[in-house]
TORPAPA-836188 format. One line per field, with one value per residue (C-alpha): z, y, x; residue number from 1. Coordinates in nm, 3 decimals, m for minus. Each point is the difference from the previous one (the first is absolute). Layout:
BEGIN
Z Z; ...;
Y Y; ...;
X X; ...;
num NUM; ...;
END
This chain:
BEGIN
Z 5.216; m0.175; m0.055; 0.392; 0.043; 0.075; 0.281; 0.201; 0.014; m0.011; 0.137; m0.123; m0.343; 0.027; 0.203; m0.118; 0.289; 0.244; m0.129; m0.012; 0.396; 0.102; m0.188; 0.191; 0.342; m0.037; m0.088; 0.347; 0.052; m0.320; 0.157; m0.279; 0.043; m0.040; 0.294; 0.213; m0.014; 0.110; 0.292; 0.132; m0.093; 0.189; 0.299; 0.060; m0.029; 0.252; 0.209; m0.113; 0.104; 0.329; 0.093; m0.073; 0.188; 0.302; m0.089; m0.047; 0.334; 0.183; m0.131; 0.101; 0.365; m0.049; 0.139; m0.236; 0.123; 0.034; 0.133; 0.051; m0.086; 0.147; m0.177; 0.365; m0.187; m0.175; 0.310; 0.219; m0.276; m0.014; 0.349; 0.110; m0.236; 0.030; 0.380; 0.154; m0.311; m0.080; m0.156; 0.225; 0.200; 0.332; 0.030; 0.076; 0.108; m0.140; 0.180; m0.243; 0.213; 0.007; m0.304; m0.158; 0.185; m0.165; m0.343; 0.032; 0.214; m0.344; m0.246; 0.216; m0.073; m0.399; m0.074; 0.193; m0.091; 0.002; 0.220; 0.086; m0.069; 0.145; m0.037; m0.148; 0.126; m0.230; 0.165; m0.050; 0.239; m0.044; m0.060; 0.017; 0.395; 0.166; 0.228; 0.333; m0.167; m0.297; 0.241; 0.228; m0.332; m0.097; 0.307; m0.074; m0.066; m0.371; m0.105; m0.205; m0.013; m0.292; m0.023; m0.276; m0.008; 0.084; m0.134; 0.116; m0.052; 0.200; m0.310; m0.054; m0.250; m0.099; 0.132; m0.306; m0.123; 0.337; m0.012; m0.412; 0.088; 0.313; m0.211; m0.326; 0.221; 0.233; m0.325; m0.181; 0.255; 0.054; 0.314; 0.033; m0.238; 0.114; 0.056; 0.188; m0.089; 0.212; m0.203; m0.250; m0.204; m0.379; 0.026; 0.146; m0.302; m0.146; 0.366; m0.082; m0.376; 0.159; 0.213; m0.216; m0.283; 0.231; 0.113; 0.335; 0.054; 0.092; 0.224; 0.055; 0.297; 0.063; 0.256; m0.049; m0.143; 0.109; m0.321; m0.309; m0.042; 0.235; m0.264; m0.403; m0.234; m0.202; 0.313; 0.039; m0.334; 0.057; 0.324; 0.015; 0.260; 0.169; 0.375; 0.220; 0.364; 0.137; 0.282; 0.259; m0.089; 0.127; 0.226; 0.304; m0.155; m0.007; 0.237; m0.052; 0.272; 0.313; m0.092; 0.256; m0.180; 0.094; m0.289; 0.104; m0.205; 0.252; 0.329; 0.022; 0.102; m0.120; 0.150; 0.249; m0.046; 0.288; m0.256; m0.315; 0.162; 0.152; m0.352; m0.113; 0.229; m0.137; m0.351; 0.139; 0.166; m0.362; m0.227; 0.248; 0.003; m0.376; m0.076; 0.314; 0.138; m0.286; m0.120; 0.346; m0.006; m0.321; 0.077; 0.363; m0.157; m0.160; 0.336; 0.042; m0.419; m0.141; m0.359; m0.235; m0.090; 0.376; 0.105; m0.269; 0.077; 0.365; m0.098; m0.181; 0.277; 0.242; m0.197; m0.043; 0.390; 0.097; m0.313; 0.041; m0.203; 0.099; m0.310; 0.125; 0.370; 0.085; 0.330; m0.013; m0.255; 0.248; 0.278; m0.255; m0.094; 0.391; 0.044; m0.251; 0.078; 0.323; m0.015; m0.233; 0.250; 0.279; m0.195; m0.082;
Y 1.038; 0.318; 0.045; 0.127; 0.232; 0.377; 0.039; m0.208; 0.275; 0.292; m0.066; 0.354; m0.108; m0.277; 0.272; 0.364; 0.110; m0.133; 0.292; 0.225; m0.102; 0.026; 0.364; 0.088; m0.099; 0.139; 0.363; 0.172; m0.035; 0.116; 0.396; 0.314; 0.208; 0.264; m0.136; m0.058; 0.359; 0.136; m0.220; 0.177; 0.278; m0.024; m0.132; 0.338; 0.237; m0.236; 0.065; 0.364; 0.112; m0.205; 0.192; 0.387; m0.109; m0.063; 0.334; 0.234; m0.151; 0.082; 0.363; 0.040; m0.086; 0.259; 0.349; 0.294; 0.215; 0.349; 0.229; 0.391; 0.170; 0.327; 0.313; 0.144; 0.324; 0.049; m0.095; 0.264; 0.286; m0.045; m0.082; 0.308; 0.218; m0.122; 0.020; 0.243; 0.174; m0.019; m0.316; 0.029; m0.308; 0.169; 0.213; m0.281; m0.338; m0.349; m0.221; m0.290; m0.321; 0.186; 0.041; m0.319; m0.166; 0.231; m0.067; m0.373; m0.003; 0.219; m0.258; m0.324; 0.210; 0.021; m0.297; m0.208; m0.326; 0.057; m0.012; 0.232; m0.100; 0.261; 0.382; 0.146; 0.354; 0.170; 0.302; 0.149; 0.027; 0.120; m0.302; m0.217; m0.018; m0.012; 0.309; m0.078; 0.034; m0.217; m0.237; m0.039; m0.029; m0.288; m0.200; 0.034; m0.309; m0.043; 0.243; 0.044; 0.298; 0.055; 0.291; 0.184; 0.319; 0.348; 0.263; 0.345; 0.144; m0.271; m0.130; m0.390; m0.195; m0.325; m0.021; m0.066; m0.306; m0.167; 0.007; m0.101; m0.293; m0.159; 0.112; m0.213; m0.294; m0.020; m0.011; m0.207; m0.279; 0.042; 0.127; 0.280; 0.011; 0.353; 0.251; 0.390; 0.206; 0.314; 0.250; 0.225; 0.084; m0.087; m0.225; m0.240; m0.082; m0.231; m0.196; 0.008; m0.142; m0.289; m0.146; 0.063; m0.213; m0.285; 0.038; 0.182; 0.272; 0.361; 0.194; 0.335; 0.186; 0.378; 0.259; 0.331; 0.294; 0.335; 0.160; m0.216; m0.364; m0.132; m0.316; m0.019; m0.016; m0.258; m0.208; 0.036; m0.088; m0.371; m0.143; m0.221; 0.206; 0.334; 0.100; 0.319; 0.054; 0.286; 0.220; m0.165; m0.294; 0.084; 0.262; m0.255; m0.056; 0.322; 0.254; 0.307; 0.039; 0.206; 0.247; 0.157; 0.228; 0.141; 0.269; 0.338; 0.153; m0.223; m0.046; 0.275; m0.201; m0.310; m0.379; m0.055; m0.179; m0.268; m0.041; m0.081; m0.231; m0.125; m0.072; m0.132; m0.241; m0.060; m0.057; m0.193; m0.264; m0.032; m0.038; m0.274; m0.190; 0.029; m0.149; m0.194; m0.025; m0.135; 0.346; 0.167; m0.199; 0.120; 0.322; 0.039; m0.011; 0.331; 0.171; 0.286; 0.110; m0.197; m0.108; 0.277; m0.154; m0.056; 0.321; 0.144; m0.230; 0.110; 0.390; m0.061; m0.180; 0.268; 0.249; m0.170; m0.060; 0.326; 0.220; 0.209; 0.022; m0.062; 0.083; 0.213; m0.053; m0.192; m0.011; m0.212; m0.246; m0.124; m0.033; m0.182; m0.191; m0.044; m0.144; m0.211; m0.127; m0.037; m0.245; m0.190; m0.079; m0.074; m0.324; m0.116;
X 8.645; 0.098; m0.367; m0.070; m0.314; 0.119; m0.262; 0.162; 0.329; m0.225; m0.368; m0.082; 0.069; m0.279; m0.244; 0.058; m0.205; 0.167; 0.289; m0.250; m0.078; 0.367; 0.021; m0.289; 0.119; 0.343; m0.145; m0.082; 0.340; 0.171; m0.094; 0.094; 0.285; m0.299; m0.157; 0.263; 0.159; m0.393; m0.007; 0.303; m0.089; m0.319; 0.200; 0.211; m0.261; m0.152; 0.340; 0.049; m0.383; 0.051; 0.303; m0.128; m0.304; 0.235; 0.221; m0.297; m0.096; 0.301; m0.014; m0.371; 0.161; 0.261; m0.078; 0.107; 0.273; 0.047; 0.269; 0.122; 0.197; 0.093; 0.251; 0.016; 0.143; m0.309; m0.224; 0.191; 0.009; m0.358; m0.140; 0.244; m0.175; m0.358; m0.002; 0.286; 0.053; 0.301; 0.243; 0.306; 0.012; 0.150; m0.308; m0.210; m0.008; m0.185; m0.116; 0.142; m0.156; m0.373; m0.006; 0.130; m0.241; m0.264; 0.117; 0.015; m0.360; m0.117; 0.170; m0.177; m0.368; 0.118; 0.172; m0.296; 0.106; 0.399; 0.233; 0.297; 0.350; 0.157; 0.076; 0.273; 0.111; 0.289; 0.196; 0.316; 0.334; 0.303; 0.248; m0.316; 0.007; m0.325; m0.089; m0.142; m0.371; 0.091; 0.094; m0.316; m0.210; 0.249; m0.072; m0.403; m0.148; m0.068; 0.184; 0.293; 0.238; 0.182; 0.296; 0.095; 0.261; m0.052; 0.236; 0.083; m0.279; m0.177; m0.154; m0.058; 0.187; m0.077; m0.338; m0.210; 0.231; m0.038; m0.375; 0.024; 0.246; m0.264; m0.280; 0.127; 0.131; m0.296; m0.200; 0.179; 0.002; m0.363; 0.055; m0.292; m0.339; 0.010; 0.214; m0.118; 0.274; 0.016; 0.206; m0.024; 0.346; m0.026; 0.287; m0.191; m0.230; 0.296; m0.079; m0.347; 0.037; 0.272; m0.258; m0.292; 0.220; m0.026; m0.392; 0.056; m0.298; 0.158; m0.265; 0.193; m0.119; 0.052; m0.018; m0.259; 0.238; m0.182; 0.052; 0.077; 0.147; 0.320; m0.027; 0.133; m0.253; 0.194; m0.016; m0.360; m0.089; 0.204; m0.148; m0.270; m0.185; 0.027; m0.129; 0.132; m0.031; m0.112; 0.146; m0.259; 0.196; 0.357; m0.058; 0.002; 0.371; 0.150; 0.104; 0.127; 0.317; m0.011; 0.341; 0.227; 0.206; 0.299; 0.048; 0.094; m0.319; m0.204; 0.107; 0.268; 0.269; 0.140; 0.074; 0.239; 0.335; m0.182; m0.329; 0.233; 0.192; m0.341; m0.122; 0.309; m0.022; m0.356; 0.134; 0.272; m0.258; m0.187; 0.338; 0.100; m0.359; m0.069; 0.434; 0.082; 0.296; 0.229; m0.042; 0.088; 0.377; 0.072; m0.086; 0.185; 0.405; m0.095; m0.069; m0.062; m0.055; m0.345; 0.012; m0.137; m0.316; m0.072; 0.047; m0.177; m0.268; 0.028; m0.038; m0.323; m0.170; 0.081; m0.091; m0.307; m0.069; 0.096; m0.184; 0.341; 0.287; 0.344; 0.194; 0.251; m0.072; 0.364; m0.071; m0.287; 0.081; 0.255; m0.221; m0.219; 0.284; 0.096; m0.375; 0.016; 0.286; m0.018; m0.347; 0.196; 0.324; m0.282; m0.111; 0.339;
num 1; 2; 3; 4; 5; 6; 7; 8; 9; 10; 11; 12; 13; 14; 15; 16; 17; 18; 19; 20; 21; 22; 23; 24; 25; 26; 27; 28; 29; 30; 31; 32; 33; 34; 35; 36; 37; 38; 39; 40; 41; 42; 43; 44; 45; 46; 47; 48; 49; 50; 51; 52; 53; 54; 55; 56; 57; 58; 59; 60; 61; 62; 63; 64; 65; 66; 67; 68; 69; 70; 71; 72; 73; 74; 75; 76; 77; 78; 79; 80; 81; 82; 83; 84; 85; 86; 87; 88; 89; 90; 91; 92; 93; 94; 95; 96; 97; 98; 99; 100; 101; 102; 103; 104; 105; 106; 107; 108; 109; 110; 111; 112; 113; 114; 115; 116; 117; 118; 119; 120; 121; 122; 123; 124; 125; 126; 127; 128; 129; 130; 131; 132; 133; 134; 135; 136; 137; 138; 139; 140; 141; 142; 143; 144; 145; 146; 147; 148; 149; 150; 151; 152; 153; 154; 155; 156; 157; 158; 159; 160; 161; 162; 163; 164; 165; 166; 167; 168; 169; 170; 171; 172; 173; 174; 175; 176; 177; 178; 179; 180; 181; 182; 183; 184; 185; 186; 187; 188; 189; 190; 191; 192; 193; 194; 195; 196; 197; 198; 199; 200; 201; 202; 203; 204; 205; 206; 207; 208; 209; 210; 211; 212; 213; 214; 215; 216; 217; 218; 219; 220; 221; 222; 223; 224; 225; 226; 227; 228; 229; 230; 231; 232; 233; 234; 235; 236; 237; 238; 239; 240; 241; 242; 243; 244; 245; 246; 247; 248; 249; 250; 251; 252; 253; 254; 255; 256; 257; 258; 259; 260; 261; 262; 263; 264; 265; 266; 267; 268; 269; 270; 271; 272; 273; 274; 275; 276; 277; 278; 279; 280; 281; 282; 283; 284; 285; 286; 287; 288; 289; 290; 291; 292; 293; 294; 295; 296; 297; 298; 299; 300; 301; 302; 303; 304; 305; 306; 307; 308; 309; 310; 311; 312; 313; 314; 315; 316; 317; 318; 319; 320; 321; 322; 323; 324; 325; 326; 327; 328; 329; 330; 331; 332;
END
C-alpha cells in the first residue's frame, strides 16, 4: 500500500516529455519585460506620428499672417519732404485712406500667400486725444490707431514702445509671420529684435530721402528685408495746401475781428467732434475763461488757419475766443 507508483500523482514524472510539452505550450504567453516595454513603445510613436501628421495638416491649411505697422511721424517727415519739400505737417495735407489702401494693396503683391491682420498707425496728441484726422483713420476698416504723447515742441513720446509692445505680443502669440515696419528711428531695432526672438519676419519699408538716409543704419542692418518707395509712390497722397495769409508783409492788412471769430468757430466744431460732449459740460461752468491748455491749443490752430499772428493782438483773441465760444453754446 505504501508502495504506490509516483506517476500516478505526477504523470510528468512517468513521461518527462509530457513536461517538456506543457513548458512548451505555456511559453507564447510568458512575454519578456524586454518585449513588452518595445511593444509600447512601438504603439506611441504609432500615436505620436499619427497626431503631427494631423497638426502639420492643420498648419498647411493655415494662411500666414502679416501686418503694418505705421510711425505716422516718420511717414509725414518724409512724404512732406520728398514731395512738398518741407516736414511741417500744416503745409500739406495726406491723404491717409489713399494711401493705406496703397500700402496694404503693395503688402497683398509681397506677402502673396499671407494675409493682412491689420495696420497699425502710431501718432502723437497732446493728452492722447485723437484730432479730427486721427479719428477718420481710426474708423478705417482694418486699421488700428494707436496714440502716443506729443510735448511742447510737438514732438512724439511714447511712440516707439507702443509699436515694440504690439510688435513683441503679436509675435509672441504667433499672430503675424511677417511684420513691414514703416519707420525709421533707431529705437525701434529693440522692436525688431522682440519679434525676431519669437520668429516674426521684420520687412522695414522706407520712403526715398532726396539727399542721404531718413532711416538708422543700426536699424537697417537688423531687419530681415529692406524696400523704399519712391516719390511716384506718394505723390497721389500729398498735397501741398492752398495758403491765404493774412500777414502784414503779404496782404497789407490783417484779418478781421469777423474772420477770427469765423475760425474760432471752425476750431470750436473740431474740439467738440474729436471730445464729445462730456467734454463740452465740463468745460461750460468756466464761462467765459477756457482752461489754459485749451486756449493755448485754440491760439495755435488759429494761428495756423489764418498764417497770422495774434500775439499781442488783444482784440482779436477775444473775438476768437467769442467764436469759439459761441459755436460751443449753439450745441448745448
Amino acid at each position: 500500500m505504501n508502495d504506490a507508483d509516483p506517476s500516478a500523482a505526477d504523470p510528468s514524472a512517468a513521461d518527462p516529455s509530457a513536461a517538456d510539452a506543457g513548458a512548451a505550450e505555456s511559453s507564447p504567453a510568458d512575454i519578456s519585460t524586454a518585449d513588452i516595454s518595445t511593444a509600447d513603445i512601438s504603439a506611441q510613436l504609432e500615436r505620436t506620428n499619427g497626431l503631427l501628421e494631423r497638426v502639420l495638416a492643420e498648419v498647411a491649411k493655415t494662411p500666414s499672417t502679416h501686418a503694418i505697422f505705421v510711425d505716422a511721424g516718420y511717414l509725414y517727415a518724409a512724404t512732406g519732404r520728398l514731395v512738398t519739400g518741407t516736414e511741417d505737417r500744416r503745409a500739406f495735407d495726406l491723404d491717409a485712406e489713399g494711401l493705406i489702401e496703397a500700402l496694404i494693396d503693395k503688402a497683398r503683391t509681397i506677402f502673396a500667400d499671407s494675409r493682412l491682420l491689420r495696420v497699425y498707425w502710431y501718432d502723437g496728441a497732446r493728452r492722447r486725444i485723437h484730432t479730427t484726422e486721427q479719428q477718420s483713420i481710426a474708423e478705417l476698416p482694418d486699421v488700428k490707431v494707436r496714440l502716443g504723447n506729443l510735448n511742447a515742441n510737438n514732438q512724439q513720446k511714447g511712440v516707439d514702445s507702443l509699436i515694440r509692445s504690439d510688435l513683441e505680443s503679436l509675435a509672441r502669440h504667433r499672430a503675424i509671420s511677417d511684420a513691414a515696419l514703416i519707420g525709421g528711428d533707431e529705437d525701434l531695432v529693440s522692436a525688431v529684435e522682440a519679434a525676431q526672438g519669437y520668429g516674426a519676419r521684420v520687412h522695414l519699408w522706407g520712403i526715398e530721402a532726396p539727399d542721404g538716409r531718413n532711416q538708422a543704419e543700426p536699424l537697417l542692418w537688423e531687419v530681415d528685408s529692406q524696400r523704399t518707395f519712391d516719390l511716384d509712390f506718394f505723390k497721389p497722397y500729398v498735397t501741398r495746401r492752398a495758403v491765404t495769409t493774412y500777414e502784414a508783409g503779404a496782404t497789407g492788412h490783417r484779418p478781421s475781428r469777423e474772420d477770427v471769430r469765423f475760425v474760432g468757430a471752425q476750431i470750436a466744431a473740431k474740439w467738440l467732434g474729436a471730445r464729445g460732449r462730456e467734454a463740452l459740460v465740463g468745460l461750460l461752468p468756466g464761462h467765459p475763461y477756457l482752461p489754459g491748455s485749451v486756449d493755448q491749443d485754440l491760439l495755435v490752430e488759429a494761428e495756423r488757419l489764418l498764417q497770422y499772428s495774434l500775439r499781442g493782438q488783444s482784440d482779436l483773441r477775444r473775438a476768437l475766443r467769442d467764436g469759439f465760444w459761441e459755436h460751443l453754446q449753439a450745441q448745448y
